[in-house]
N, C-alpha and C positions, 0 to 999 in steps of 0.2 A: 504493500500500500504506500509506505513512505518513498520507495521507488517511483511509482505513475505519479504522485505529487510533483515530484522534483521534473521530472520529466516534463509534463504540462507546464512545468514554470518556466522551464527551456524554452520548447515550445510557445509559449507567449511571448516569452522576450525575443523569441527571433521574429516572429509574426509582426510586433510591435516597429522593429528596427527597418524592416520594408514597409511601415506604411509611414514613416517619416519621412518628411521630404529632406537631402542631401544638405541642406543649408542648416536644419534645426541640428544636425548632429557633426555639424563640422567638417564632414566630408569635400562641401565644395563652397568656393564664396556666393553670395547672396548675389541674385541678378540682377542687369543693370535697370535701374526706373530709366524710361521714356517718357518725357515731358515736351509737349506739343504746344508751339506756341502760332496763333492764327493774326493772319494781318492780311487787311483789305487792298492793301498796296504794293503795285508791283514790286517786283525785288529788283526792276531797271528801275525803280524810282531811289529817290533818296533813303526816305524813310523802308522801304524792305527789301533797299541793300545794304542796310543799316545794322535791320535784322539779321540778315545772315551771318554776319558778322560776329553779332553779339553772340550768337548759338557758338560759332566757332571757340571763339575766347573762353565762354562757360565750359563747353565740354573741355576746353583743352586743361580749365584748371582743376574740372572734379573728376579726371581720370576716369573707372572704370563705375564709376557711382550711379553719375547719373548721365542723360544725353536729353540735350533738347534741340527740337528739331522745330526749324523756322517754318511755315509754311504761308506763303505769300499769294498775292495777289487774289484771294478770296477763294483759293483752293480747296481747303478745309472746312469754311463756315460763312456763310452771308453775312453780309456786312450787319444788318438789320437785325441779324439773331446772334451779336458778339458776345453783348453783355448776358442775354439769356445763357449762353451757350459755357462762357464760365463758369455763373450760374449753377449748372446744374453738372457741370462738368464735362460736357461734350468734348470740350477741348481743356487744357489745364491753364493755358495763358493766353491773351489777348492783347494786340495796339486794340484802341477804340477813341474815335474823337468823341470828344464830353458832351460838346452842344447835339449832337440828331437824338441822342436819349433823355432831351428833357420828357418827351413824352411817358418815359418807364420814372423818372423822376425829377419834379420840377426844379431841383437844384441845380442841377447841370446845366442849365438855361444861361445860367451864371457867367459859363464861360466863352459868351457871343453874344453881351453887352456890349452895342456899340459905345465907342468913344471911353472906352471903360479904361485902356491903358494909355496913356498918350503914345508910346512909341514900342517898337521891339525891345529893346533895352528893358524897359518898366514890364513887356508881357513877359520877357524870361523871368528877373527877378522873381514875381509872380510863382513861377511853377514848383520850384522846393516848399514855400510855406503851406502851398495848397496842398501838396500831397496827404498830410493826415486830416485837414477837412473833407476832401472827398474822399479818402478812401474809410472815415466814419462811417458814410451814407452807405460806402460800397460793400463794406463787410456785415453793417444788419440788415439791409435789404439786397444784396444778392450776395451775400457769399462769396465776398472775392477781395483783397488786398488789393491797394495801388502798390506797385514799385518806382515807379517814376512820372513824370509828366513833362512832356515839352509843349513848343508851341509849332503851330503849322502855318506861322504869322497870320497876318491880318486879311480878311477880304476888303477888298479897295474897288475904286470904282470904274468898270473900262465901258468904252460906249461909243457910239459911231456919232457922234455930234461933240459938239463943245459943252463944257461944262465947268463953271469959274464960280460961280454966285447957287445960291439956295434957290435964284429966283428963274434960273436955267432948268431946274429939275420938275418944272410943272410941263405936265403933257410926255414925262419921259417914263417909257415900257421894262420897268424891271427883272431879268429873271431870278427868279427867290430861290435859291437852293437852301435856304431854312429859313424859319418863322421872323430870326431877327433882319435878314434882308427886306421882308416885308413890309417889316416897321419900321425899315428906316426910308425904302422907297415913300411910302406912307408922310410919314414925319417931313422928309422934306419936300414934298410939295407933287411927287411923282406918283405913279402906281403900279402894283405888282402883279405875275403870274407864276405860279408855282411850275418850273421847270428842272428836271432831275440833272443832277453837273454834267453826265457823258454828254447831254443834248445841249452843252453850250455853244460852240463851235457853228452847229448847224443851225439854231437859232440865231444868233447873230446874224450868219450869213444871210440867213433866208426872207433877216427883217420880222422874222416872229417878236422879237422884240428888241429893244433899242440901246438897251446896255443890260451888264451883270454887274455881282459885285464877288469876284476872285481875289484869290492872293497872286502876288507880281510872278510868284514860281509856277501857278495853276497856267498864267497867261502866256508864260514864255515856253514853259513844255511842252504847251498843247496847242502852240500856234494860235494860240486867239488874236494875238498882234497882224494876221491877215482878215479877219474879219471885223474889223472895230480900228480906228486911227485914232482916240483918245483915252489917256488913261489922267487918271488925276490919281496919287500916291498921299494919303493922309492917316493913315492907321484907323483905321473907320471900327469893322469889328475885328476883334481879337479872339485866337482860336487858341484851344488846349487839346491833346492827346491825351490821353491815359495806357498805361503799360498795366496788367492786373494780373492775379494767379488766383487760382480758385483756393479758396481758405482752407478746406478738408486738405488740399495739397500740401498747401503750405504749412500745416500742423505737424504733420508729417516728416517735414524734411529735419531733417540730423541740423542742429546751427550752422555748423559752417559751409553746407550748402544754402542755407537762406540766406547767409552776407552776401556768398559770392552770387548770387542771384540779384538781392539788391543790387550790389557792389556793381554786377555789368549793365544793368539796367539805368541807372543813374550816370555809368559813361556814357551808355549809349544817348539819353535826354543829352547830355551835356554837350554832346559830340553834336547831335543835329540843332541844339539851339544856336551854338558858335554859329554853325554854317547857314541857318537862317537868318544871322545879326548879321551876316554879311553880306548874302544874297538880299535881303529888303535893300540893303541900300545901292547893290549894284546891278540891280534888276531895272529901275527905272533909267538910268542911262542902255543902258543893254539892248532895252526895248525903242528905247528911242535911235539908238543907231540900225534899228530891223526897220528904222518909219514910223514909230508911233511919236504924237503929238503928245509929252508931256509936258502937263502942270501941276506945279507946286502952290498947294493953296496955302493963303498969309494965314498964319496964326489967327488973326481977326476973324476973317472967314470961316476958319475950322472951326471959331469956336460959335459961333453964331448956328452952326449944323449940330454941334456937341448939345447945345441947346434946346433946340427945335428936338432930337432926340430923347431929350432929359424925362419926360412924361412916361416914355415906354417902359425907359430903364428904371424908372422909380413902381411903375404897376407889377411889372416882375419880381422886383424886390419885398414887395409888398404881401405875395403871395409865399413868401419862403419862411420858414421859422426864425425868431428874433437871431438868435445865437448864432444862428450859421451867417446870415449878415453883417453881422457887428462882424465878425471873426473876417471874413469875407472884405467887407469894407475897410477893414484895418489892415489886410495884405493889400488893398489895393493902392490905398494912400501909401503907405511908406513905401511902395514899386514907384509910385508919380513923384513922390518929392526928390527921391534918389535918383528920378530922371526925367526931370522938366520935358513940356513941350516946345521946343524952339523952332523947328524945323523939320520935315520929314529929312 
């Protein structure tokens, strides 16, 4: 009897020892995590060849750990279903611009407040403070950390006519590729119609309408300087990115995979806000030696339009809870006093 005891007890312990997977008992190292990060932007563009990049540098420093893989150009996940998509984890990381989801949440509105930064300079400063007010909103209603934030400059105003004064924009056809172009066509004297960005190119051309309102790198990479001869360069509305990783992930990870996660993502902001501080400003000569009519609107002027916008951007704010305004208003102010408007 004490024999088939012992025997059965063999018997279990080997039974046991196959159904353990090779990692639990030290056999083999533990596999590598795949970490999928999605971006709506080409990887011939700035921003998701930017991407690729940053995956390189990461995998190169956490060796056999982990691997994150870029996937660009909306390969992966529709633009529309980003933040969902982190969410709930379809993907583990995302770029996502901040303003198209004020619709899942009104805070984000926030960041395509015209006239809100006076210049590139004030919208960079801007993106490190914001990082832990939005990614507040981002981790109790969808599950997802910010890592970083840049900007994707401003949308400005290009248009197949002249445009100097507030008083030029009455009778002029805006295309709104989000709700703040509208109010600002609105606001100063013009009117809008909801057209999607691919379709800007052939609207113009075809006279569908009579200006947009892109940023000076939308206009020069996509040829719009053939279908529109005026651009006026004023830092009108100001745009922000978000980089996120879905939270369950990020609990997960061992620390010093989540520095080096921040850590690349924060170069990566850093890397593409330099080279947007540069290209704003040499965008508008750029374009004008391709033929476009640039003008530089006086201080006086700009602010007269900062003005006439004032009513929008105070209804919006209106609508958001006290604390994330104050908070909000207070990174914005100290980005403007650190960098006056003088000049585009």
């Amino acid at each position: 009897m004490k024999r088939l005891v012992i025997l059965s007890i063999i018997a279990v312990v080997v039974l046991l020892s196959f159904s353990f997977p090779a990692s639990c008992i030290g056999a083999s190292p533990d596999k590598k995590v795949v970490i999928r990060e999605a971006c709506a932007f080409s990887e011939t563009d700035q921003i998701g060849g930017g991407l690729k990049k940053l995956a390189a540098r990461f995998n190169a420093r956490v060796g056999d750990k982990y691997e994150l893989q870029a996937h660009c150009g909306g390969t992966l996940v529709a633009f529309h279903e980003t933040l969902d998509a982190v969410r709930v984890r379809s993907v583990e990381l995302a770029l996502w611009p901040v303003g198209p989801f004020s619709m899942s949440e009104p805070v984000f509105a926030t960041s395509e407040l015209p006239f809100m930064f006076n210049n590139v300079e004030a919208n960079v400063s801007a993106c490190k403070p914001l990082v832990p007010l939005y990614s507040g909103i981002a981790e109790k209603k969808f599950n997802q950390k910010i890592l970083s934030i840049f900007t994707a400059t401003s949308l400005d105003l290009i248009s197949k006519r002249p445009i100097k004064t507030m008083e030029d924009w009455k009778g002029l056809l805006i295309q709104a590729i989000a709700p703040a172009c509208g109010a600002v066509a609105k606001a100063l004297g013009g009117s809008a119609v909801s057209i999607p960005w691919p379709d800007a190119y052939s609207s113009l051309d075809k006279g569908v309408v009579d200006a947009g309102l892109f940023s000076t790198n939308q206009m020069y990479m996509y040829k719009l300087y053939e279908v529109a001869d005026y651009l006026v360069p004023v830092y009108m509305i100001p745009t922000f990115v978000a980089c996120s990783v879905n939270l369950d992930v990020w609990n997960k990870m061992p620390k010093d995979i989540q520095d080096i996660l921040v850590e690349e993502h924060v170069r990566y902001a850093d890397d593409l806000n330099a080279l947007w501080t540069e290209l704003v400003h040499s965008h508008p000569k750029t374009l004008a030696d391709l033929g476009m009519n640039v003008y530089y609107l006086p201080k006086a002027e700009r602010d007269r339009w900062q003005v006439a916008c004032q009513p929008y951007v105070d209804q919006e704010l209106a609508k958001l809870p006290a604390y994330f305004v104050t908070e909000f208003k207070k990174i914005a102010d100290a980005a403007n006093a650190q960098y006056p408007y003088i000049d585009y």
